[in-house]
C-alpha positions in Angstrom: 114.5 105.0 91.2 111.7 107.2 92.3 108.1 106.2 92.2 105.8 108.7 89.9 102.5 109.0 91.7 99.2 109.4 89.8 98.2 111.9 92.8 99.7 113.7 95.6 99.2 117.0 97.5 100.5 118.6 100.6 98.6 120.5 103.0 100.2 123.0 105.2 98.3 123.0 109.1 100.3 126.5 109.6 97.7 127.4 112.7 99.4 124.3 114.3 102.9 125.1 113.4 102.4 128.6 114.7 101.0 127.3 117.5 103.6 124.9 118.2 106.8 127.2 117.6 104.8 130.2 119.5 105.0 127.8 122.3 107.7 126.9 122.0 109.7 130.3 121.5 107.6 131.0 125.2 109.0 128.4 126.9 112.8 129.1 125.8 111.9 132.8 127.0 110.7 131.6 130.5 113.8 128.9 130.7 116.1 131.6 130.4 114.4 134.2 132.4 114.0 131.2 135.1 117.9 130.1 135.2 118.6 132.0 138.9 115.5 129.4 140.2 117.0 126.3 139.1 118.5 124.7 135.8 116.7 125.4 132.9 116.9 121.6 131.2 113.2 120.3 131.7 111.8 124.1 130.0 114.4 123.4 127.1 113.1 120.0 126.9 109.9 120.7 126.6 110.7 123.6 123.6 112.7 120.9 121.7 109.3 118.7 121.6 106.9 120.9 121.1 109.6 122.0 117.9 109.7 118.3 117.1 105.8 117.8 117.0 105.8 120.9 114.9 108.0 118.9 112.3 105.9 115.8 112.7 102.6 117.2 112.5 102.8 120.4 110.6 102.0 118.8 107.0 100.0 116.1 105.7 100.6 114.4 102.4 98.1 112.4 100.6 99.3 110.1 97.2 98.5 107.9 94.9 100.6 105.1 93.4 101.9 102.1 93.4 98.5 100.5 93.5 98.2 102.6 97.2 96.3 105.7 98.9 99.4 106.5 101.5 99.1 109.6 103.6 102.2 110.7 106.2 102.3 113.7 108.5 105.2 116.1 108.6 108.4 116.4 107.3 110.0 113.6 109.1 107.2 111.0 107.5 105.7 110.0 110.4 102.8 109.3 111.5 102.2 107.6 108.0 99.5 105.0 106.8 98.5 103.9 103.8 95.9 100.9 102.3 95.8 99.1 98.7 93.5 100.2 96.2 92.1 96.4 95.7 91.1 97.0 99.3 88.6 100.2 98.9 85.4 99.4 98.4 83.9 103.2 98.5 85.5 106.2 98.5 83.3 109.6 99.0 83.6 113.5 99.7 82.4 114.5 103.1 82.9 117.3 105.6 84.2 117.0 109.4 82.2 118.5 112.2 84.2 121.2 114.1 84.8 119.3 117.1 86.3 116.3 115.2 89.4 119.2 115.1 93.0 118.4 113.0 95.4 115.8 113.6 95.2 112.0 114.0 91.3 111.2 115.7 88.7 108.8 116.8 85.4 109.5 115.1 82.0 108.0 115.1 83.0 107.7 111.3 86.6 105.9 111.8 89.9 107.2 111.9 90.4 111.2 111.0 93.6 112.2 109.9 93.5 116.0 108.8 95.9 119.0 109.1 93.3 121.9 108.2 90.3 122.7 106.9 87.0 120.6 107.3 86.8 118.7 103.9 87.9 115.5 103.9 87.1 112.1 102.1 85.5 108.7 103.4 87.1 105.9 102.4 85.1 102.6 102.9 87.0 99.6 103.1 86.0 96.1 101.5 86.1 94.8 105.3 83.9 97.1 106.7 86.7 99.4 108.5 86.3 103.8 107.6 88.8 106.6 108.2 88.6 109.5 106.8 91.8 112.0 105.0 91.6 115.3 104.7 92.1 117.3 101.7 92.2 120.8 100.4 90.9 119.2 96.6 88.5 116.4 97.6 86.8 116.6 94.2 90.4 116.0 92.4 91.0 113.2 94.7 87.7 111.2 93.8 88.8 111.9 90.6 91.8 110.0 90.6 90.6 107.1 93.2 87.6 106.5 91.4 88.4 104.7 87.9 91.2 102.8 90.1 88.9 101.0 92.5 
């Protein structure tokens, strides 16, 4: 049986899948151009996990349910966290500086885990301990966290 979630959106980071793919479409290009100087393995190693950190890290997916806020990267699930309800003591809209960048970071404000954009939302927990998600709908997010904390 499949859980229903009160909340859940995907956001698409398709400047770091382009990225990613572009990269690794080069490096297949070079391994092939490059096969009189040697065996191509290490190049077509390297294009298989830059492909596989496109799949891990070219989505993130924020829900609610269950009694949790769970977020995951990708579409193989993982990197993935998530934290109880009971245990949020704040939760508020806020906007990442440019340099904080996308992906999983260390922040002067906790954890950041975003895939695009700069909008994100602080979540405070009852011990003390911040990270921050990103989200394309912040506002719609609050909206649904609030009245459950």
């Amino acid at each position: 049986m499949r859980e229903e979630y009160v909340y859940r959106e995907r956001q698409l980071g398709w400047a770091i899948v382009l990225l990613l793919l572009g990269s690794a479409l080069f490096v297949l290009t070079v391994s092939l151009w490059r096969e009189p100087l040697g065996p191509p393995w290490p190049l077509l190693l390297l294009a298989t996990a830059l492909g596989l950190t496109a799949l891990a890290m070219g989505s993130l997916t924020v829900e609610v349910g269950g009694g949790e806020l769970r977020w995951r990267f990708g579409w193989l699930g993982w990197p993935r966290g998530h934290v109880a309800l009971a245990d949020i003591a704040r939760v508020e809209p806020c906007r990442s500086k440019w340099w904080e960048g996308w992906g999983i970071r260390v922040t002067p404000n906790g954890m950041l885990y975003n895939i695009a954009g700069m909008d994100a939302l602080q979540v405070t927990r009852r011990d003390g301990k911040r990270f921050r998600l990103g989200s394309a709908d912040v506002a719609a997010l609050m909206r649904v966290l609030a009245p459950r904390l």
